[in-house]
N, C-alpha and C positions, 0 to 999 in steps of 0.2 A: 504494500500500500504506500502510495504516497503521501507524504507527512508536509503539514507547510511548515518553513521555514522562520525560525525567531529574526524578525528583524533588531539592527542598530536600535539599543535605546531600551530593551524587553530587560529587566532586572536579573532574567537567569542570565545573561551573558557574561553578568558580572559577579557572579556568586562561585566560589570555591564550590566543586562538584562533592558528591558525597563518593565512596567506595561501595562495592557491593558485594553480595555473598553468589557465592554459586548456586545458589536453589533461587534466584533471583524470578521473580513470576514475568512469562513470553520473556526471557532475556534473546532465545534466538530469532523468534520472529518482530521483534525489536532491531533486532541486526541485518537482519532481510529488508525491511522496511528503509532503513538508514540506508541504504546499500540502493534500493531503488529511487529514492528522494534526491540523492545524491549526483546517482547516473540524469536524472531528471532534469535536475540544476543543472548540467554538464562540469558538475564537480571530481575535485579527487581528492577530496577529504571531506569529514562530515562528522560532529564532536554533540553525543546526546545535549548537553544546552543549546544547540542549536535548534533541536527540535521539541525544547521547551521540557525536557530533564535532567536533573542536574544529578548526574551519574557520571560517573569517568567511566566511561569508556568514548574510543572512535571509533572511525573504519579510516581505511586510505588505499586508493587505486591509480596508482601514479603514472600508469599504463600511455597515458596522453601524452606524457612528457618524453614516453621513448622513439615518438614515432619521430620519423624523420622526412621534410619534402623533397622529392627528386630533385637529386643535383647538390643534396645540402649534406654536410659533415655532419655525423652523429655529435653530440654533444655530449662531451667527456661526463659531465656531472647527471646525466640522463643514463650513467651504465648500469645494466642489469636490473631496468625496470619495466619491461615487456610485461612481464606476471609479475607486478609487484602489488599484490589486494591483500589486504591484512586487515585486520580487527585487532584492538587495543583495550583490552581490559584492566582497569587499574592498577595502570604505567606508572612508572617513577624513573624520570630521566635522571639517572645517576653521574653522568658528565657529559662537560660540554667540551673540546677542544679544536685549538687552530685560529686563523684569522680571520675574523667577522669579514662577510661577504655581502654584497647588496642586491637584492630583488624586488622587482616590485613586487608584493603581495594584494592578492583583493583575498574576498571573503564572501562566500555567500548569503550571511549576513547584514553584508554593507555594502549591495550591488551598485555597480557603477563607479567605484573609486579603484584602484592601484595606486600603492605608495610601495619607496623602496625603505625594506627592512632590511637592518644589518642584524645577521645569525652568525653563529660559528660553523663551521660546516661539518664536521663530526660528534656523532653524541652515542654515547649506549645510554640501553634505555632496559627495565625490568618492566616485563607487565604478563597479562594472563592472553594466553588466546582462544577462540571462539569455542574449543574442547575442553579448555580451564586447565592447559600445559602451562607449566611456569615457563619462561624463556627471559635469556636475556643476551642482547643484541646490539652489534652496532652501526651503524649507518653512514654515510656519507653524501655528500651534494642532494639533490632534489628530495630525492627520501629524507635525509636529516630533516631536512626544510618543511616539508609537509606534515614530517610527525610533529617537529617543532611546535607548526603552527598550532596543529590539533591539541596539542596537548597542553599548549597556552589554555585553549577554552575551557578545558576541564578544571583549568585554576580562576579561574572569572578572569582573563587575559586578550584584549582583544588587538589585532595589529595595530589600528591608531594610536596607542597607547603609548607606542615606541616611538612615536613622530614626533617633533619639534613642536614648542608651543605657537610658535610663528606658524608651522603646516596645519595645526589642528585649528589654530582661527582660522584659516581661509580653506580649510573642508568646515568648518562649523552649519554653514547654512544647507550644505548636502546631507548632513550627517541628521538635523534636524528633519530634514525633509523624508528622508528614509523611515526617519519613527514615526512621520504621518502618515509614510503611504505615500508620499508623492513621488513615485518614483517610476521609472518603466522597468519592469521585472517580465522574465515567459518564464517563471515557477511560482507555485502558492507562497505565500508568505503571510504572518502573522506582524501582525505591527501594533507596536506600545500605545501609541495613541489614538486608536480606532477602537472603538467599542465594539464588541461581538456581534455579529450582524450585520454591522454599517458596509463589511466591505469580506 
């Protein structure tokens, strides 16, 4: 099922996620759901406060970023992620190292902005996956980046966050606009300041 989407401004985006137990009620069809919402938005990543619960866990399907257009070099930081779909059950990124790298980031959250974020590019990370195997791992270039992201929102984290106080005044009036709904979105979305119903 398709789930809409928490926009910019929704208070779960900023709340510290809770952990959960493995007898967790529909935890997989929860993850199926995320998984299709996801593919919907044309995302590749997608963190339960996004979909208005505040649970650590994600998903991430970085698959997009491996593909390559005719004529064009693979991109070094794009390697070995053909099959890269995973689920992230109450992760704890354990380190971060290397030299902060910048990309823009969007969020499907805060449609229509990209800004560039500086990350480190390598992390291990401990968490559970979608069988509730411990694992722990570590990542580098696009993958770092995308679990990065994901795993900001499970701590109330959102990319704005890391911009300049000079960049967040001049997105302030889009960011606003977003929490009314005034935004052009092609996926459902749930927005803070529309009352149930209205839209």
């Amino acid at each position: 099922m398709i789930l809409p989407i928490v926009a910019y401004g929704s208070t779960v985006l900023k709340k510290e996620a809770e952990e959960i137990e493995q007898n967790y009620e529909g935890l997989n069809e929860l993850i199926d759901n995320m998984f299709e919402t996801m593919y919907a938005a044309s995302g590749v990543g997608l963190a339960a406060p996004q979909i208005g619960k505040s649970i650590r866990v994600f998903v991430v399907d970085a698959s997009p970023f491996a593909e390559v257009e005719e004529g064009e070099d693979p991109d070094p930081k794009a390697e070995g992620l053909e099959d890269f779909k995973k689920v992230f059950i109450n992760p704890i990124i354990e380190e971060e190292e290397g030299n902060e790298w910048a990309f823009a980031e969007g969020c499907l959250s805060i449609p229509g902005i990209r800004e560039e974020v500086m990350r480190k590019p390598t992390i291990k990370i401990s968490y559970y996956d979608q069988d509730w195997n411990y694992l722990e791992e570590e990542y580098d270039g696009y993958a770092a980046r995308i679990i990065q992201h994901e795993y900001d929102h499970v701590d109330g984290v959102l990319f704005t966050d890391y911009l300049s106080p000079l960049k967040k005044r001049m997105l302030k009036k889009k960011l606003v606009n977003i929490s009314k709904g005034d935004v052009d979105v092609a996926y459902r979305m749930n927005f803070p300041s529309i009352k149930r119903g209205k839209k």
